[in-house]
C-alpha positions in Angstrom: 134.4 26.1 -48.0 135.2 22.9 -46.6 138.6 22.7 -44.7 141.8 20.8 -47.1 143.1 17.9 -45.1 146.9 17.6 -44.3 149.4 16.2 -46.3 152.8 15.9 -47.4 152.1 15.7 -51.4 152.9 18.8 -53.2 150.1 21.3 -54.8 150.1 21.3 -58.7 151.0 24.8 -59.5 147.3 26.2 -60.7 146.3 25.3 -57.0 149.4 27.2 -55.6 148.6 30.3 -57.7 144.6 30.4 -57.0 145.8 30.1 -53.1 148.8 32.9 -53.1 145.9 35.3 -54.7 143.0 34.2 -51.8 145.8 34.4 -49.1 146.8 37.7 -50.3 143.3 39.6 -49.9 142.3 37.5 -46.7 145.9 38.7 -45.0 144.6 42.3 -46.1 141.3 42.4 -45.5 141.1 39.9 -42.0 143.1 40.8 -39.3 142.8 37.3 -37.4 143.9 35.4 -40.4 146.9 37.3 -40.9 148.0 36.8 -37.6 147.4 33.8 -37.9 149.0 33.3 -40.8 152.0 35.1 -39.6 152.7 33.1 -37.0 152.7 30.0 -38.9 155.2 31.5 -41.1 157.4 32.4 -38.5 157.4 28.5 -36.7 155.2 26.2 -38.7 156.2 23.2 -36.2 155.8 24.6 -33.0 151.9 25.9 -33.4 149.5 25.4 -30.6 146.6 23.4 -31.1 143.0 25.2 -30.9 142.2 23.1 -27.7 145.8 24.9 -26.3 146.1 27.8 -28.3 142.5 29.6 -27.4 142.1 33.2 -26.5 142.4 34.2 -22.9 139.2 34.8 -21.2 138.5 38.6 -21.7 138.6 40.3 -18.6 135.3 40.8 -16.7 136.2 43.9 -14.6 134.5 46.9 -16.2 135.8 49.6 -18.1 134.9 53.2 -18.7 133.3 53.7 -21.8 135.4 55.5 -24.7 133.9 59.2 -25.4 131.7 60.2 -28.2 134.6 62.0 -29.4 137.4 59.1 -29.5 134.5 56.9 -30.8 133.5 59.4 -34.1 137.7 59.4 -34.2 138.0 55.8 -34.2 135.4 55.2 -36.2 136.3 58.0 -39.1 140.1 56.1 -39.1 138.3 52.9 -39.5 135.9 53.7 -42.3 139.1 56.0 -43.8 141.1 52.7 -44.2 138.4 50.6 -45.6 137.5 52.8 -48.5 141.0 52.9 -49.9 141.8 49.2 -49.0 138.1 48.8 -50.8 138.9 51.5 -53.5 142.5 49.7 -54.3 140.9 46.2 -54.7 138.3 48.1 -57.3 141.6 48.9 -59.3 142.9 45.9 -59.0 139.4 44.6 -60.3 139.1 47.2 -63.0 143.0 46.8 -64.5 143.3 43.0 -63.9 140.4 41.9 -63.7 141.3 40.2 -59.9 138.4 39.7 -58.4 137.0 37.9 -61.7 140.4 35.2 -61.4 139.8 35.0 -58.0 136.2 34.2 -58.4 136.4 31.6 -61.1 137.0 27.8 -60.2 139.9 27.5 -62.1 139.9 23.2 -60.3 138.6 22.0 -64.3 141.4 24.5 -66.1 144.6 23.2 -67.3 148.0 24.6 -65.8 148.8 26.1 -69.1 145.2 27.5 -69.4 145.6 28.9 -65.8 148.8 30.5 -66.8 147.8 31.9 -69.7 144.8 34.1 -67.6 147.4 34.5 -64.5 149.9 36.5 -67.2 146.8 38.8 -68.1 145.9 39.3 -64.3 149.5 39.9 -63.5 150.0 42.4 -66.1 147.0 44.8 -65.0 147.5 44.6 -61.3 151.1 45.4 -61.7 150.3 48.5 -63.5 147.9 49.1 -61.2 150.5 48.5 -58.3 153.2 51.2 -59.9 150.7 53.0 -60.4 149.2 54.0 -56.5 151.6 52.8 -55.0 155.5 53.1 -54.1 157.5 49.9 -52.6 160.4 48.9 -52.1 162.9 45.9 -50.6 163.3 45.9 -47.3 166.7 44.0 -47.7 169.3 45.4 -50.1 171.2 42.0 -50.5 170.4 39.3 -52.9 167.8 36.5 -52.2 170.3 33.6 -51.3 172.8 35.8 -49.5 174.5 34.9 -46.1 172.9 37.6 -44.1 173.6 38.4 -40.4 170.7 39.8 -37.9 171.6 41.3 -35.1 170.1 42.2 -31.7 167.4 44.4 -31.6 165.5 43.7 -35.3 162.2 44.1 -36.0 159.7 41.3 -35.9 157.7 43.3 -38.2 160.1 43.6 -40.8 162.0 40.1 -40.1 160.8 36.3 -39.5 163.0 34.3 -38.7 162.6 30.7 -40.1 164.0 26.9 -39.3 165.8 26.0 -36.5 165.8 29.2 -34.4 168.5 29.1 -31.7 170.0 31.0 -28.8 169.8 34.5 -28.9 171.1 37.1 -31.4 173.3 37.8 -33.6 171.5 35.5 -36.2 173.2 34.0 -38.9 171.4 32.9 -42.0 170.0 32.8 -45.7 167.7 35.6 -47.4 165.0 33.7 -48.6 163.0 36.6 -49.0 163.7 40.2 -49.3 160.0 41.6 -47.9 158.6 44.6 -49.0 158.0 47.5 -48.2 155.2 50.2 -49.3 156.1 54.1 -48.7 153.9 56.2 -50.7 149.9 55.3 -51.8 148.3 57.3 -54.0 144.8 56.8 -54.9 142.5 59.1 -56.7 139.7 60.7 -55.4 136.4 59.2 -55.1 133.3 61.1 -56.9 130.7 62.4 -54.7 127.7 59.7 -53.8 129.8 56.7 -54.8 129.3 53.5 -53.2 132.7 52.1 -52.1 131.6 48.3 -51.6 130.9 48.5 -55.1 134.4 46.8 -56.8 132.9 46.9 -60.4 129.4 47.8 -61.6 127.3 44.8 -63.2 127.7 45.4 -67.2 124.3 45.4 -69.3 124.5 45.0 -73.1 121.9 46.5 -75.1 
């Protein structure tokens, strides 16, 4: 996909909506672009160029293999966490029908006609959602409250946005209350399944 050049001029809102939803899976499914995409959230100004802002050489000293044991570990963790993140996005298909909106090029459609499929995509992936999952706020006050932040918060559960200053205690505006997920609860696969498979191809007879 060809790179969107800079500007200034607002997106119409059916461009706005098809981007939150491909944001949304690449921040879940590619760690790089989520942290990348974190740290532009945190100072969009102040990002280093990719001539400045490379990767540090890796190191060339050698290290000690990790042992068959820590490697079957890491990898059983690894392929643990891809088969529900895969299983959860076959929900989200199944319910709401995501991957289909996601898929489509929605650049001819209308904003109403956008809409109108966005409401039937938003209704089956927020069952889907309360379904398997629990979340909650991560900030009881109200989005447009004076909040303060003191020394010591969490990066992970706090950006801090515009002109950031001095050091803590912070004083600002919730502009969002984050979220936070404590409970997932998927159902159990079926012997033999295939978990890259999001949604079987549909023959009519």
């Amino acid at each position: 996909m060809p790179r969107p050049q800079e500007s200034s001029q607002e997106l119409p809102f059916a461009t706005r909506l098809w981007f939150a939803w491909v944001c949304l899976f690449r921040v879940f499914f590619d760690a790089t672009f989520a942290a990348r995409a974190w740290a532009l959230r945190a100072s969009p100004k102040t990002l280093p160029s990719p001539a400045h802002g490379a990767a540090p050489e890796p190191s060339t000293e050698s290290e000690p293999p990790p042992s068959r044991e820590a490697a079957r570990r890491n990898e059983g963790t690894a392929g643990t966490a891809t088969t529900k993140g895969l299983q959860l996005l076959a929900l989200l298909q199944r319910d709401g029908r995501l991957i289909d909106f996601l898929e489509q090029d929605v650049t001819s459609f209308t904003d109403e006609e956008v809409g109108a499929a966005a409401r039937i995509v938003h209704e089956g992936c927020r069952k889907v959602l309360h379904r398997v999952t629990s979340v909650s706020p991560l900030r009881a006050e109200n989005e447009g409250a004076k909040v303060v932040i003191a020394d010591g918060f969490s990066p992970s559960e706090i950006t801090l946005v515009g002109k950031v200053q001095g050091a803590a205690p912070y004083r600002g505006t919730l502009r969002h209350r984050g979220w936070r997920v404590s409970e997932l609860q998927l159902p159990d696969t079926t012997a033999g399944h295939d978990p890259r498979v999001l949604a079987p191809a549909e023959v009519e007879l």
